[in-house]
Structures are given as C-alpha cells and as structure tokens.
C-alpha positions in Angstrom: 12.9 -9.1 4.7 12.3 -11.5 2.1 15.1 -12.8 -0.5 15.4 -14.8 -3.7 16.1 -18.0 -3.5 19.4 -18.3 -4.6 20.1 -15.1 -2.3 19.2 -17.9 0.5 21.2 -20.7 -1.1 24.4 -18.7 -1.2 23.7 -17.6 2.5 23.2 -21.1 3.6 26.7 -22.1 1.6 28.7 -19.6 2.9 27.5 -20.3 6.5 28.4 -23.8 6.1 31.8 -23.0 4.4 32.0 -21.0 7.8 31.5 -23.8 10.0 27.7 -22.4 11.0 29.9 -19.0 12.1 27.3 -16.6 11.8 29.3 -13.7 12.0 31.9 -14.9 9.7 29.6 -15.5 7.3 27.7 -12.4 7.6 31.3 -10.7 6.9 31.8 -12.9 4.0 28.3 -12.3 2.9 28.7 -8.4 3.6 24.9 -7.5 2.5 23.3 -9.8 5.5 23.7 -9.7 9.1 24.8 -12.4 11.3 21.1 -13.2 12.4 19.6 -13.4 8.6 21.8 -15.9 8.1 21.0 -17.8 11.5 17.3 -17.5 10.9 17.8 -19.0 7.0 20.1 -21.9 8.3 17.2 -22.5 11.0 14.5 -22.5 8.2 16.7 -25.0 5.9 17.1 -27.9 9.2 13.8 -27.4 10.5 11.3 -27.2 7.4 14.4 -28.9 4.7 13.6 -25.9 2.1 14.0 -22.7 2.3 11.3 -21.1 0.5 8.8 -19.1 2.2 5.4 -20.1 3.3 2.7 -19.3 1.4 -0.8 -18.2 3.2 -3.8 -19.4 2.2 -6.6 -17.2 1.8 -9.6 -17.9 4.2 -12.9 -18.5 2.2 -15.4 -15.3 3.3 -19.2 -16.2 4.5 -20.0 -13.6 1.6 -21.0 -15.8 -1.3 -24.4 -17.1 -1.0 -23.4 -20.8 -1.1 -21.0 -19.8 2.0 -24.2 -18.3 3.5 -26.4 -21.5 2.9 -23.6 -23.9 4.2 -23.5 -22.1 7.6 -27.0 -22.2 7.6 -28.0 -25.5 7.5 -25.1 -26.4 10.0 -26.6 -24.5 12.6 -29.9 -26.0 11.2 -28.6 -29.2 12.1 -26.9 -28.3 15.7 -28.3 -24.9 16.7 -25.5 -25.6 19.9 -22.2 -25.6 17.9 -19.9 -22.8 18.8 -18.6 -20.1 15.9 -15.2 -21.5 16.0 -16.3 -25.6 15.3 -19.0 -23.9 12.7 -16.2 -22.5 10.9 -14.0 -25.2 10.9 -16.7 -27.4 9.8 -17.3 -25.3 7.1 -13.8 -24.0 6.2 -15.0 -20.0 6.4 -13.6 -17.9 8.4 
C-alpha cells in the first residue's frame, strides 16, 4: 500500500511521539496498522528517506542499435554467457 509523503511523515512522528510503540501509534494513527508504521520507521533508519524506490526500466534488445551492440560483443567473445552479455551491454 503506497502513501503520500506526508501520510508517512505523520506516521513516523506519531511513532516517535510513541516511544517506537507500534501499536500505540497505530491507535493514535487509527487509519494504519501497527506493522505499516513499523515497516515506514524501518524504511526512514535504514534508507534515511522515506520515499519509495523508483524502478528503472530495463533497455529491450528491440531497437536496432540494441541489436548491433549485442552483436558485435559476441563478435568479439563468441564465449561470454547471456547474463555478462547483458550486463555488458545494459539490455535485458
């Protein structure tokens, strides 16, 4: 379930104005449960935000210049596996 970010702020507040009681501050902060606002106090110590991470999109061998690159790296060393081509070459 993803939230805004002041959503998170004021669940990170209230559990500290809680003393990190999870439950209390699920009760005080009645639309959350005790584990949201675990898993959001988590995020904040171990990462120091708390927005969400965004995923990057993997480049597709579709485009023709995608097509040539892979091609001339196995030119080069017919031996490399699929996994080192693509990280070589940054397509999935």
């Amino acid at each position: 379930m993803k939230f805004f970010k002041e959503e998170m702020v004021d669940m990170i507040f209230i559990l500290g104005e809680c003393d990190r009681n999870s439950l209390l501050a699920s009760r005080v902060y009645a639309h959350h449960d005790a584990r949201c606002l675990e898993k959001h106090s988590i995020r904040l110590i171990e990462i120091g935000n708390i927005a969400y991470k965004k995923h990057e999109k993997l480049k597709t061998a579709t485009a023709e210049e995608n097509q040539l690159s892979v091609l001339l790296t196995v030119t080069e060393d017919p031996y490399k596996s699929q996994r080192e081509i693509s990280q070589l070459t940054d397509i999935s």
